[in-house]
N, C-alpha and C positions, 0 to 999 in steps of 0.2 A: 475352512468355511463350513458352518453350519448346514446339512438338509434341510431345505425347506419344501413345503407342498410345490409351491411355485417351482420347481425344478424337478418335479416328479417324471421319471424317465430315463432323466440326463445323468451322468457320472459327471463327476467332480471336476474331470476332463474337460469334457465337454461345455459346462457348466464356464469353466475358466473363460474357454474359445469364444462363446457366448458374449463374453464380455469382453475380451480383447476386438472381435466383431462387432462391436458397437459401440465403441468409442469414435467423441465428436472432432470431426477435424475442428472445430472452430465456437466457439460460444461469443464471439466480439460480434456487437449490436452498434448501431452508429453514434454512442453516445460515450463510445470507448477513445474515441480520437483526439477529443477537447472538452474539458469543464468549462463549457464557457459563464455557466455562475461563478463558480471560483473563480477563474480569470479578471472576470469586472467586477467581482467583489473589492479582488486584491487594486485593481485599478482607482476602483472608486477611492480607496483609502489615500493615493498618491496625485490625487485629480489636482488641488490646487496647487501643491508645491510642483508638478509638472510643468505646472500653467505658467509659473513663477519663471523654472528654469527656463521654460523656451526665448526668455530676453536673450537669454546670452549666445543664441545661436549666431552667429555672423559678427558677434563683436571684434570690432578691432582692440579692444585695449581687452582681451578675454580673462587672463588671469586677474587683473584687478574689479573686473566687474565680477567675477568667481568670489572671491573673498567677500566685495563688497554687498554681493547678495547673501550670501552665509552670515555676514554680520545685521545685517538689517532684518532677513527673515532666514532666524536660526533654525527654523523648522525642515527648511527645504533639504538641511542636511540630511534627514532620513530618508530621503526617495534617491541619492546618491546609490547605495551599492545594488540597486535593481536597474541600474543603468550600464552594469556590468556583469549581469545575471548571478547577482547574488543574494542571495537572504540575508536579515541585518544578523539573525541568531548564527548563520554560519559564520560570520564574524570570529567566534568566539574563538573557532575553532582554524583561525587560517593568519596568524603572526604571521609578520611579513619581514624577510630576509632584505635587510637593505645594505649588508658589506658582506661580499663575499669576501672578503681578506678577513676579515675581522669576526665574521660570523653576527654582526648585531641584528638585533630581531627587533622591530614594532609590531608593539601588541596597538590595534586599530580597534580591537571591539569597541573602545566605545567613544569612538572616534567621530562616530557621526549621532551621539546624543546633543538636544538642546546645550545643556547644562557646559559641554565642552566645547569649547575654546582657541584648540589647538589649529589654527588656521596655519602656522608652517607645513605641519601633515596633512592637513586636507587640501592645500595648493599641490605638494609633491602627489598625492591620491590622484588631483585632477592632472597631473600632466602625465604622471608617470602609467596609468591604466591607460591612456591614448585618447580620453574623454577632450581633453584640450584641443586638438587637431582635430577629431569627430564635429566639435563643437564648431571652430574658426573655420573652418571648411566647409561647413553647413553638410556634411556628407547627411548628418540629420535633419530632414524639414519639422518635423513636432513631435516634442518628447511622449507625448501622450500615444500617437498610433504605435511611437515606435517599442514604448513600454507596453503596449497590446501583444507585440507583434513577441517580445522578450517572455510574459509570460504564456502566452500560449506554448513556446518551445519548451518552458521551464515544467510545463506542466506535463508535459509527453514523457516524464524522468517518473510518472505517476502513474503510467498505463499497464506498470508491471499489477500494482497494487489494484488497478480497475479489475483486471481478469479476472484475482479473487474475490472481489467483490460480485461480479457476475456472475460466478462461480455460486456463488453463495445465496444468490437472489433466486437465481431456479431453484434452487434446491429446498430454499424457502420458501416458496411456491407448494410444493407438494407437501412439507410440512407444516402449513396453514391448513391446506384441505384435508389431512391428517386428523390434525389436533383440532377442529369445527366438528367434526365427523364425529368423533368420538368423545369432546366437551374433554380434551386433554389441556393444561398449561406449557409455554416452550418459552423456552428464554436464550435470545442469543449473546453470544462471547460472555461466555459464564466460566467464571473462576472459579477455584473449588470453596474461594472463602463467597461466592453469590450466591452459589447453587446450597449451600450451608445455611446462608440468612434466608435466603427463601422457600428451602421445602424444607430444611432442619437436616439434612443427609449429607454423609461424610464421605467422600468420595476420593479412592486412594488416585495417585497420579504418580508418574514418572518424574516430573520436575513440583516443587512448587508453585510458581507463575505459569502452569498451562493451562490454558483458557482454551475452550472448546467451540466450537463455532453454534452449534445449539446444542439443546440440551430439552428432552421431553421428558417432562411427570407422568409419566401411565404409571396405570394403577397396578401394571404388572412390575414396577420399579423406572429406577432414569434410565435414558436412552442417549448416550453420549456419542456425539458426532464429531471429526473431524474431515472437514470438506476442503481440495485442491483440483487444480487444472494444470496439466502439462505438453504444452501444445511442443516444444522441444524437448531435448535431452539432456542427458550431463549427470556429473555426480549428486546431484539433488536427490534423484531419483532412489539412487540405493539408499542415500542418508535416510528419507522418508518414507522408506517400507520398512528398515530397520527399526526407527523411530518406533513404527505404529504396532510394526511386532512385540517392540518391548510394553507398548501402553497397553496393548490387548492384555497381553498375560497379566499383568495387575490388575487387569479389570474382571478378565471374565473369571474369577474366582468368586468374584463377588455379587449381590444380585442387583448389578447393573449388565449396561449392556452397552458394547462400542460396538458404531457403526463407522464405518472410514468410506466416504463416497467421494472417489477419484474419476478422473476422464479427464482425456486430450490422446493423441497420437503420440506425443513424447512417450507415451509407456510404453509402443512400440519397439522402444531400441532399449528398453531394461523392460523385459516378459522374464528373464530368471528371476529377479530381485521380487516382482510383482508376483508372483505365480509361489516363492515361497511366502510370503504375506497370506495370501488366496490358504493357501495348504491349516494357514496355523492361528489364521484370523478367525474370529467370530465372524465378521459380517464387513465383506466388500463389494461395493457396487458402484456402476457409475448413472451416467443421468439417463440413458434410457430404461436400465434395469426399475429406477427408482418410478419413471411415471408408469410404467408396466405394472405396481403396484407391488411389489415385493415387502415394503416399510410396512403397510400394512398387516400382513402377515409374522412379523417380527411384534410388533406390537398387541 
């Protein structure tokens, strides 16, 4: 870790302590718990073949009304595998085992296109996922709420990815009043082939595809960031001070400059892994350090 004015006093120690002391237990704001524009975007897309399925709820003759609605309005095949909380593109990836003796596999992907036909596999679909009995039994009153009620769960598989993004938004925050401040350019999730078209500069990296989460043009060179949140533990935590150890040393040769801005309490239970990163990093801080104004002074 670099000396900075900002830390004038403190040893390198102390310094560390600093920032282990002021990590956030929590950055989740209430907008972390449900997309609900996502949610009835994806709803809206499915609103009239929903509308369509709901005849068949309570049918007595249900499988032939199944078919016979697939043949009349082949469309309503697509709102099919979100009635099992599926996406149609997982499809692609989930052949379905139908002889265990035998081992035979159907490939479904595209099972529930217009264009196909295949109403033997879309009747065994509808009986054999339990949609037939869901349906004859009315355990569902309308496919619509209940397609509500499906992606809202489906979207809580996307609250790991909100964090970062929360993550990302404070921090963008202070790099806004940054870059105004000083009449600097930033550009976020920048690849070494953007950061190349837009300012002309060759920026060595550890992998090819690493894309940095911003990235500032000061006039004393770029300023490369990578930004995370660790609100638990686990081996992630070594992988990603490793990581950052090796991208630092190929950078700070050069006259750029990495900055790694981490927080959460998970770095609590890896302080060795973090604290060698600290030792050998150019520049680690988390979000209180950063609106303390530390960036500032790097810049």
């Amino acid at each position: 870790m670099k000396n900075l004015q900002y830390y004038n006093g403190l040893t390198e120690e102390e310094v560390f302590q600093k920032l282990l002391s002021t990590f956030q237990n929590s950055i989740t704001t209430w907008d972390y718990f449900v997309n609900w524009e996502k949610v009835l975007e994806n709803l809206d897309k499915l609103n009239t073949e929903l509308n369509i399925l709901n005849s068949l709820i309570g049918s007595p003759n249900i499988e032939d009304d199944f078919i016979s609605i697939c043949k009349r309005y082949p469309e309503v095949k697509r709102a099919l595998p979100i009635l099992i909380a599926v996406r149609k593109k997982q499809l692609r990836d989930l052949p379905i085992l139908i002889n265990t003796e035998s081992f035979d596999i159907l490939d479904i992907k595209d099972l529930f296109e217009k264009k196909d036909n295949d109403y033997e596999n879309l009747s065994k679909f509808f009986i054999e996922t339990g949609l037939k009995e869901i349906f004859k039994d009315k355990k569902i009153k309308n496919l619509v709420d209940y397609v509500t009620g499906v992606e809202v769960g489906m979207d809580t598989n996307s609250r790991k990815n909100r964090t970062g993004k929360l993550m990302e938004a404070l921090v963008e925050k202070e790099i806004q009043k940054i870059c105004k401040k000083y009449d600097y350019e930033y550009g976020t999730q920048m690849t070494v082939d953007k950061i190349k078209e837009r300012w002309g500069k060759d920026v060595p990296t550890d992998r090819a595809k690493r894309r940095f989460d911003f990235v500032i043009n000061s006039e004393n060179g770029l300023i490369l960031f990578e930004v995370n949140f660790y609100r638990g533990g686990g081996s992630k935590l070594k992988a990603t001070a490793g990581e950052y150890i090796g991208l630092d040393e190929i950078i700070k040769d050069t006259n750029f400059k990495f900055v790694w801005i981490t927080d959460g309490l998970g770095w609590l239970t890896a302080t060795n892994y973090l604290q060698e990163a600290f030792k050998k990093n150019q520049y680690i801080f988390n979000l209180q350090m950063l609106k303390d104004g530390v960036l500032e002074e790097i810049l």
